[in-house]
C-alpha positions in Angstrom: 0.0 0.0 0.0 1.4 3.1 -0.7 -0.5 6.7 -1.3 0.5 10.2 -3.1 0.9 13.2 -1.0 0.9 17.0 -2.7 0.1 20.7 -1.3 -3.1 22.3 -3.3 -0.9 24.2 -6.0 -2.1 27.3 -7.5 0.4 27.5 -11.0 1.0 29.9 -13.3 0.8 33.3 -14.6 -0.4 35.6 -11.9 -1.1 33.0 -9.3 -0.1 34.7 -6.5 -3.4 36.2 -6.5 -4.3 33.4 -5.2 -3.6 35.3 -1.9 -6.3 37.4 -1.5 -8.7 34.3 -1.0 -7.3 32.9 2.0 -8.6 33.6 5.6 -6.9 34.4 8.7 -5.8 37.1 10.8 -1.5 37.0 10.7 1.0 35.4 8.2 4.4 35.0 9.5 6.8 35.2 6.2 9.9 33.3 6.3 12.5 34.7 3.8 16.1 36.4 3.4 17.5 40.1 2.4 18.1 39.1 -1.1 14.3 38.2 -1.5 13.6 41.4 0.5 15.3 43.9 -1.7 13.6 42.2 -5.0 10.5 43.6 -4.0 8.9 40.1 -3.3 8.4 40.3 0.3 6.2 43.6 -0.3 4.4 41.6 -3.4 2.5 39.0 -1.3 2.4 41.5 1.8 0.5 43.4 -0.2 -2.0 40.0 -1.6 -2.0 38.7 2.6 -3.4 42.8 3.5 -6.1 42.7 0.9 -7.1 39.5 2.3 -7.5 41.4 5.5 -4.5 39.4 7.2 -1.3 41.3 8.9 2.2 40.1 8.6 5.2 39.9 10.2 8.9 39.0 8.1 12.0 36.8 9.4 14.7 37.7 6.8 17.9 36.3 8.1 17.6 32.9 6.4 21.4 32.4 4.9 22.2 29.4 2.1 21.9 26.3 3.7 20.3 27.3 6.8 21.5 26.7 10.5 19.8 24.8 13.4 20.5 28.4 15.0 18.9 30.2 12.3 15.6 27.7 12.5 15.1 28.2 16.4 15.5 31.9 16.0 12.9 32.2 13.6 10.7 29.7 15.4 11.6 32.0 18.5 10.3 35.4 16.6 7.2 33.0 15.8 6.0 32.2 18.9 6.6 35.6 19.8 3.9 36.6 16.9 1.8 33.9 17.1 0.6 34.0 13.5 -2.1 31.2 12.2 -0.3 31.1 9.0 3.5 30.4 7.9 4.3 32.0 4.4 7.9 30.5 3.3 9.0 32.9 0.4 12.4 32.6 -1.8 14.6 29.6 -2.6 15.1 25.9 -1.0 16.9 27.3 2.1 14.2 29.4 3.0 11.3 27.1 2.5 13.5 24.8 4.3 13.7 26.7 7.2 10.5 27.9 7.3 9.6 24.3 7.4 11.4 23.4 10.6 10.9 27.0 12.4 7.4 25.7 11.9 7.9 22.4 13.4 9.4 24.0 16.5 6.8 26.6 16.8 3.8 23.4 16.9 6.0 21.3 18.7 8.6 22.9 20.7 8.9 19.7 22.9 10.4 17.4 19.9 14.1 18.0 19.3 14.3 18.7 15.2 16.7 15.3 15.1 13.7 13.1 15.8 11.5 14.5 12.9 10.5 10.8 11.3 8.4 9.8 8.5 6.6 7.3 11.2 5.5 8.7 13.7 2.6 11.3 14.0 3.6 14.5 15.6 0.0 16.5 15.1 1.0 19.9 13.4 -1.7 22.0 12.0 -3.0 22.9 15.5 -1.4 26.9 15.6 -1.0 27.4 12.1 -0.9 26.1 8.1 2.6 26.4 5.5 2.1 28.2 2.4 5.6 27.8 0.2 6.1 30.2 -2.4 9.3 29.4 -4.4 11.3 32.5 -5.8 14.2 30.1 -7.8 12.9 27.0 -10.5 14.9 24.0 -9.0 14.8 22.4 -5.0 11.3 21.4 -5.1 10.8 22.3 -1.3 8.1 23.7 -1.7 6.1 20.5 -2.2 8.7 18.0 -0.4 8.1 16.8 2.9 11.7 17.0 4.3 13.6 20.1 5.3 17.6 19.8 4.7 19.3 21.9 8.0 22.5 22.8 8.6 24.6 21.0 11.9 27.6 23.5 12.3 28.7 21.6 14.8 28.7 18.1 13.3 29.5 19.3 9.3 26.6 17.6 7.9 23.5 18.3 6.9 19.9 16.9 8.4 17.3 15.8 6.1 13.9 15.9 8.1 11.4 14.2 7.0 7.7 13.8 7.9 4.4 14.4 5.6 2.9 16.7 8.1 5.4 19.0 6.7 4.3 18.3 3.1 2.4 22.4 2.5 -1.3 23.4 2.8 -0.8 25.4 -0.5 1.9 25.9 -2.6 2.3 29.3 -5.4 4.2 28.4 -8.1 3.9 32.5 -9.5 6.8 32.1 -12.8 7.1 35.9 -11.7 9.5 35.7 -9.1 11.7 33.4 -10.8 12.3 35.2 -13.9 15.2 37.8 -12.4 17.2 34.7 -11.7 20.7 35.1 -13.3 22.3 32.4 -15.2 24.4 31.1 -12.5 21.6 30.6 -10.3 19.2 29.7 -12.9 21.5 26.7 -14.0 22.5 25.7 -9.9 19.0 25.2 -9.1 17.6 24.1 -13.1 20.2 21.2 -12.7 18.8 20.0 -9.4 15.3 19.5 -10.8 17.3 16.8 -13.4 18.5 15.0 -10.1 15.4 14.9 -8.4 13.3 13.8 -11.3 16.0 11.0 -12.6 16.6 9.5 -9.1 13.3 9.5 -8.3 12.7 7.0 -10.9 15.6 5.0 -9.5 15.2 4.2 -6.5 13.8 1.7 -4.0 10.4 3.2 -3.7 9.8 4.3 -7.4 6.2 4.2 -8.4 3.3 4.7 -11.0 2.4 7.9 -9.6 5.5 9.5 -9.6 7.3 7.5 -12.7 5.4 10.0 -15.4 6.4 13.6 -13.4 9.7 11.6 -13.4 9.8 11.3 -17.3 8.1 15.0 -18.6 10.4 16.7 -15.8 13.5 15.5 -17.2 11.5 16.1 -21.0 11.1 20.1 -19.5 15.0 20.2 -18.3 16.6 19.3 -21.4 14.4 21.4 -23.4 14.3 24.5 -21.7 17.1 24.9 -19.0 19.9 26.1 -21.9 17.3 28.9 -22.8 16.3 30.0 -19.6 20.1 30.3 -18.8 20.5 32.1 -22.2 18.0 34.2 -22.4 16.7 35.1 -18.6 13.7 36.9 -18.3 13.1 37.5 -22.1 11.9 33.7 -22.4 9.2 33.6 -20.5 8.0 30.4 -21.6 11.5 29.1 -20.8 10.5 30.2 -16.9 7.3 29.0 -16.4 8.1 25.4 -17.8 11.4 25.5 -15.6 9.0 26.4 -12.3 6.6 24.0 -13.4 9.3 21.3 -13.9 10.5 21.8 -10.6 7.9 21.4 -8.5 6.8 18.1 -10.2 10.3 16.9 -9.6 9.5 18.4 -5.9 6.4 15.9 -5.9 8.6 13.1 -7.2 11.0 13.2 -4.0 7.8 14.0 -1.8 6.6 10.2 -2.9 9.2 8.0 -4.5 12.7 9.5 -2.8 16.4 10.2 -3.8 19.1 8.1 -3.9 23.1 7.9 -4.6 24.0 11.4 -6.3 21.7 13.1 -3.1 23.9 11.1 -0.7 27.4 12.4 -2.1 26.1 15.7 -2.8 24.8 16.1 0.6 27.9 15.3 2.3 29.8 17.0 -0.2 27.8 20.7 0.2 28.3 20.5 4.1 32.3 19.6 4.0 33.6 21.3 0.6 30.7 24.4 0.9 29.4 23.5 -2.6 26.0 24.8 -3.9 23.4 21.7 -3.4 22.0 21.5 -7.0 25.7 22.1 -8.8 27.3 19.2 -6.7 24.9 16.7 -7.0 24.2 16.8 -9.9 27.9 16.0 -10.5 27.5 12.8 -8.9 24.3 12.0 -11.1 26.7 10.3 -14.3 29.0 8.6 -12.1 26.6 7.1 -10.1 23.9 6.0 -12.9 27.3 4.2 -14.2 27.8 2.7 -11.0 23.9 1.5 -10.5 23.6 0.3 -14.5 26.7 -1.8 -14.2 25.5 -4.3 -11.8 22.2 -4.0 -14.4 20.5 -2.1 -11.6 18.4 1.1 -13.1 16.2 1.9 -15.4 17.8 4.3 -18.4 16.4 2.7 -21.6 12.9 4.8 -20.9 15.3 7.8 -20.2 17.6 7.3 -22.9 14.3 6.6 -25.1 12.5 10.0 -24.2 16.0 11.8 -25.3 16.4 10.1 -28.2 19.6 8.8 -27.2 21.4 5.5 -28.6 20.3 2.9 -26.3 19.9 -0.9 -27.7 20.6 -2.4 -24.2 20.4 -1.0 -20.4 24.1 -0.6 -19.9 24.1 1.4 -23.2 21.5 3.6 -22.1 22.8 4.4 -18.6 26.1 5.5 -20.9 23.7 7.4 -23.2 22.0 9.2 -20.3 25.2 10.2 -18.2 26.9 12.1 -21.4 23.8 13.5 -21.8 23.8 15.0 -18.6 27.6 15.9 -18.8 27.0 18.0 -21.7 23.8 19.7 -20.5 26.3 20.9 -17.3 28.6 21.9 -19.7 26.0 23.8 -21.8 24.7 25.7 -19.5 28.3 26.4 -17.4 28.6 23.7 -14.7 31.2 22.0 -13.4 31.1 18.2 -13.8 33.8 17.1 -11.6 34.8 18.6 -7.9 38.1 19.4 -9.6 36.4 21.7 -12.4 34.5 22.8 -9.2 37.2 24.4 -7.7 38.3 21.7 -4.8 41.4 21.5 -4.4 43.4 18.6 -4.4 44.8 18.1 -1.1 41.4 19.4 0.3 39.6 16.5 -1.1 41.9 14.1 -0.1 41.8 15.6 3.5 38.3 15.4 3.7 37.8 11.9 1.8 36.7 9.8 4.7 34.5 12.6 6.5 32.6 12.7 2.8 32.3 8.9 2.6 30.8 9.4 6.7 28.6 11.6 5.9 26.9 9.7 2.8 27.0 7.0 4.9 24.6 8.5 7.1 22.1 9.8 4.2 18.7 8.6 3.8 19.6 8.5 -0.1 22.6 5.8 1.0 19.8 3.5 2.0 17.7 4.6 -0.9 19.8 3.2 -4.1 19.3 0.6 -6.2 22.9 -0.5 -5.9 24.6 0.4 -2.2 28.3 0.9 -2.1 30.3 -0.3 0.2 33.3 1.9 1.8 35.7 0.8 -1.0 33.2 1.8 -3.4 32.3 5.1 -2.2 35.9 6.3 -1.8 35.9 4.9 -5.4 33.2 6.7 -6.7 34.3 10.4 -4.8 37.4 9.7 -6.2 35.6 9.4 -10.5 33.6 12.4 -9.4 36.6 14.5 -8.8 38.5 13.8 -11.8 35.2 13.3 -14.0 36.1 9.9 -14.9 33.9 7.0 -15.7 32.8 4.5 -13.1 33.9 0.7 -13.9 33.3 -0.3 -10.5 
């Protein structure tokens, strides 16, 4: 038995109009400066007043946000005491509007126990609203929040559906003023999240097609959003769309390999998430396809990419990728990245930890051992092919 979870999502041009419907009397907005001086925070201020509902704003939300940052915000929430939580801008804020929420229903349950089992009863002080400002980390729909441990290097994916939003507003407005690097950091990301999610362990029916027409939107309009910005608008609103089907994907089939090294890799080397794993996706669809474990013919076959048998697929599909990164100015290795050599080697057994401890270690079709994983670091920072 298994059952689909999504937000109600309002998509589109103009949907942030959607606003002016909903009842209530405050809206805590979860955000950061960069959002703030785009004029966005104003924007749905603005939709929240004419629905005749005040508002208060946490902007201090930095990249890959901080337990510190997410009890601080919960902090300046109970403080307010707002019936709904509006996260605004990119993955790190609608993460951390995610667990600020959790803390502010359930103050009594350390954020390190968040789990997909048990039932922790949210929804009694206030409903999530995600708005997504960049086309790429899907939170907005997921039901996990990635946070920041200083402390430990690593990141923490918490998980539970309660934390799946009430309503999501996927407005192609507020992604348009992306620039290319950021366009193509979180564009790429939507590629990982829609190709691992139809290998993994818990792949299904009702993911396996957003899987398949997300990957379709990537490859056809990631290059021209990069190239063109805010002139293609089409470009944009596909992207946004793309993104939060790929955000559904995660939400009910999962990650897997590339999530596990990229994970560990952000936290130790301070990489952007979407740029450095999706320069573990090739090597580790290699890895997965030689053991005959994956399935890349559909892939290959959606592409149009030479593909008479699976392992010649799973080739097909990784240069595929490769060049895309190219196209659109990625790195695909940690070399090309900028790590340096004697830093990787450094920190080569605190990545391999850290993947260890990842749900999307558990998640693969094919699980390394500790030989393996040093093995497949090691291909990702030279760019080589896996033969593992």
């Amino acid at each position: 038995m298994w059952f689909f979870k999504s937000p109600q999502i309002i998509f589109g041009t103009d949907a942030l109009s959607h606003l002016d419907q909903i009842q209530g009397k405050r809206a805590f907005i979860v955000t950061d400066r960069v959002i703030q001086s785009l004029g966005f925070v104003d924007s749905v201020r603005d939709r929240l007043s004419q629905a005749g509902i005040d508002s208060q704003v946490f902007m201090d939300v930095q990249p890959d946000p901080s337990l510190a940052t997410v009890r601080a915000c919960a902090a300046a929430m109970q403080e307010y005491s707002p019936d709904w939580i509006v996260g605004l801008g990119g993955g790190s804020c609608l993460d951390a509007a995610k667990a600020a929420w959790f803390v502010y229903e359930r103050p009594d349950v350390d954020l390190q126990a968040i789990n997909p089992v048990e039932h922790f009863g949210l929804r009694t002080k206030a409903r999530l609203i995600t708005i997504p400002t960049t086309a790429g980390s899907g939170a907005e729909v997921s039901q996990a929040a990635v946070i920041s441990d200083l402390e430990a290097r690593r990141k923490l994916e918490l998980a539970t559906y309660e934390l799946v939003a009430d309503l999501t507003i996927v407005d192609p407005q507020f992604s348009a003023q992306m620039p290319p690097q950021l366009t193509a950091d979180s564009g790429i990301d939507v590629l990982s999240h829609a190709l691992e999610g139809y290998n993994n362990q818990w792949s299904n029916d009702f993911t396996d097609g957003l899987c398949l027409h997300a990957t379709r939107l990537v490859f056809k309009y990631l290059p021209r959003a990069v190239q063109a910005g805010a002139l293609d608008a089409e470009a944009r609103e596909k992207m946004a769309n793309a993104a939060t089907m790929a955000g559904m994907v995660i939400c009910n089939s999962n990650i897997a390999l590339a999530h596990a090294l990229g994970h560990s890799a952000g936290a130790i080397l301070k990489l952007p998430h979407g740029r450095v794993t999706a320069l573990f996706l090739p090597r580790t669809i290699e890895y997965a396809a030689n053991k005959g474990f994956g399935r890349y013919m559909d892939i290959a076959c959606l592409l149009n990419l030479p593909a008479e048998d699976e392992l010649q697929a799973s080739r097909s599909v990784s240069a595929a990728i490769c060049e895309l990164m190219e196209a659109v100015g990625l790195p695909v290795s940690l070399r090309a990245a900028g790590v340096p050599p004697e830093a990787f080697e450094a920190e080569l057994e605190a990545l391999c930890d850290g993947a260890e401890m990842d749900l999307g270690y558990v998640m693969s079709l094919r699980i390394p051992d500790r030989y393996e994983l040093e093995q497949l670091f090691k291909c990702a920072y030279d760019g080589l092919a896996v033969n593992l």
